[in-house]
C-alpha positions as CSV (number, residue, x, y, z in Angstrom):
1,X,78.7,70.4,-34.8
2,X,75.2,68.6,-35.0
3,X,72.7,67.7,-37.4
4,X,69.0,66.8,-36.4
5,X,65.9,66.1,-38.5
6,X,62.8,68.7,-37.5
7,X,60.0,66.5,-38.3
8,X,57.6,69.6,-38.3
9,X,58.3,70.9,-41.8
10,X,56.4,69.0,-44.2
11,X,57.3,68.0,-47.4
12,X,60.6,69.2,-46.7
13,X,62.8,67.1,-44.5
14,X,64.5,70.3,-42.5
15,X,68.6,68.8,-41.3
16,X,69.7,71.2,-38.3
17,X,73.2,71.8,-38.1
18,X,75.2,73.7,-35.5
19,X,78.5,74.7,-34.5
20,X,81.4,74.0,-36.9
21,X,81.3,72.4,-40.0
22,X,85.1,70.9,-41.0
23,X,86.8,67.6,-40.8
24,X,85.9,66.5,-37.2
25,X,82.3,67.1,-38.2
26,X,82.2,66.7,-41.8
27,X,81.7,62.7,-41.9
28,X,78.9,62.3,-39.2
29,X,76.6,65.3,-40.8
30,X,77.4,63.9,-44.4
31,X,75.8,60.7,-43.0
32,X,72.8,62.2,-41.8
33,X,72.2,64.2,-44.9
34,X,72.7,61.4,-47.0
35,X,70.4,59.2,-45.1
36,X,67.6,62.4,-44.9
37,X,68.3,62.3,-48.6
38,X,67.5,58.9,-49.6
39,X,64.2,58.8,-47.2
40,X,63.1,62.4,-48.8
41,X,63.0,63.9,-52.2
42,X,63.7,67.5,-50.9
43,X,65.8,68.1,-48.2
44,X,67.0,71.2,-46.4
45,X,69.9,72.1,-43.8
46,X,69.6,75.2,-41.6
47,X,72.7,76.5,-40.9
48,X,71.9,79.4,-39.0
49,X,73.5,78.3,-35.9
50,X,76.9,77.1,-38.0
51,X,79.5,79.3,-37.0
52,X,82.4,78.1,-39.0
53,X,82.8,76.3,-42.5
54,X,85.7,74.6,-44.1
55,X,86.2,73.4,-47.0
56,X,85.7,69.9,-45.2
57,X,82.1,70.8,-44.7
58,X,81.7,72.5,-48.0
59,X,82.7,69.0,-49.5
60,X,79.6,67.7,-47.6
61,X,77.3,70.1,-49.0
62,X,78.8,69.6,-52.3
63,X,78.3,65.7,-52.1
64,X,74.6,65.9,-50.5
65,X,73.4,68.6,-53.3
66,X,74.9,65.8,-55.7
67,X,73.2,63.0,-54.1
68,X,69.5,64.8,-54.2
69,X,70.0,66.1,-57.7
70,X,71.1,62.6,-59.1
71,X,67.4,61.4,-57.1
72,X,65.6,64.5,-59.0
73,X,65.6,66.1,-55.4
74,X,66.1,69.5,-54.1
75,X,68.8,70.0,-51.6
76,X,68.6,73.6,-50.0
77,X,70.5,75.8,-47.6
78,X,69.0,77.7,-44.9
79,X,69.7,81.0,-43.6
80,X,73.7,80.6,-42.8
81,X,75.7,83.5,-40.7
82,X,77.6,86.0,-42.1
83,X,80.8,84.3,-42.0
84,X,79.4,81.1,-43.8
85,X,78.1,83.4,-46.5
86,X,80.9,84.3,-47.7
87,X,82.7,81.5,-47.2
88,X,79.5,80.0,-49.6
89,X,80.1,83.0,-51.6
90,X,84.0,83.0,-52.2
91,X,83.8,79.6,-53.1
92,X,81.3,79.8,-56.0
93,X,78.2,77.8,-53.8
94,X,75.7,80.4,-53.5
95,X,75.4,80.5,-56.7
96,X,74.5,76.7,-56.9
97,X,72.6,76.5,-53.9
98,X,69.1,77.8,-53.5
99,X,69.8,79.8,-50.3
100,X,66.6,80.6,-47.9
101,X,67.2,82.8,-44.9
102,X,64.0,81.5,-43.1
103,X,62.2,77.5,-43.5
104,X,58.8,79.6,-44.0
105,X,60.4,80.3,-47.3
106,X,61.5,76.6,-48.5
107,X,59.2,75.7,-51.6
């Protein structure tokens, strides 16, 4: 798994992540989302190359969505796989997650 910043997507600070997202990955990408959090007030993560989700990695969404609500941010989830859906969806997050399937749609 990896997260990246695209600097092209203005005002939204658009985190890439890829791979899996679970324990091995899970502390690194909360990092970077935490520190794209701070620096921005609305933040995105495109999963749409993330291939696998645990519950480690929905812990980190969890804790970033908390961290940008308690700065009156946004914190938003792009177009995830079909697997991660309903991973997101069997655990209760899609429905408190804004979820985009494209960046042209973030605003």
């Amino acid at each position: 798994m990896t997260g990246k910043a695209n600097p092209d997507a203005k005002p939204w600070k658009v985190m890439t992540a890829s791979g899996r997202m679970d324990a091995l990955a899970g502390a690194e990408l909360e990092k970077t989302c935490h520190e794209a959090i701070q620096a921005h007030p609305q933040v995105a993560l495109d999963l749409r190359t993330v291939v696998y989700m645990s519950s480690a990695g929905l812990r980190v969404l969890l804790s970033s969505l908390k961290l940008a609500s308690s700065r009156n941010g946004k914190f938003v989830l792009i177009g995830p796989q079909e697997l991660v859906r309903e991973t997101l969806e069997m655990s209760g997050f899609s429905r408190i997650f804004q979820i985009v399937d494209d960046p042209s749609l973030l605003a």
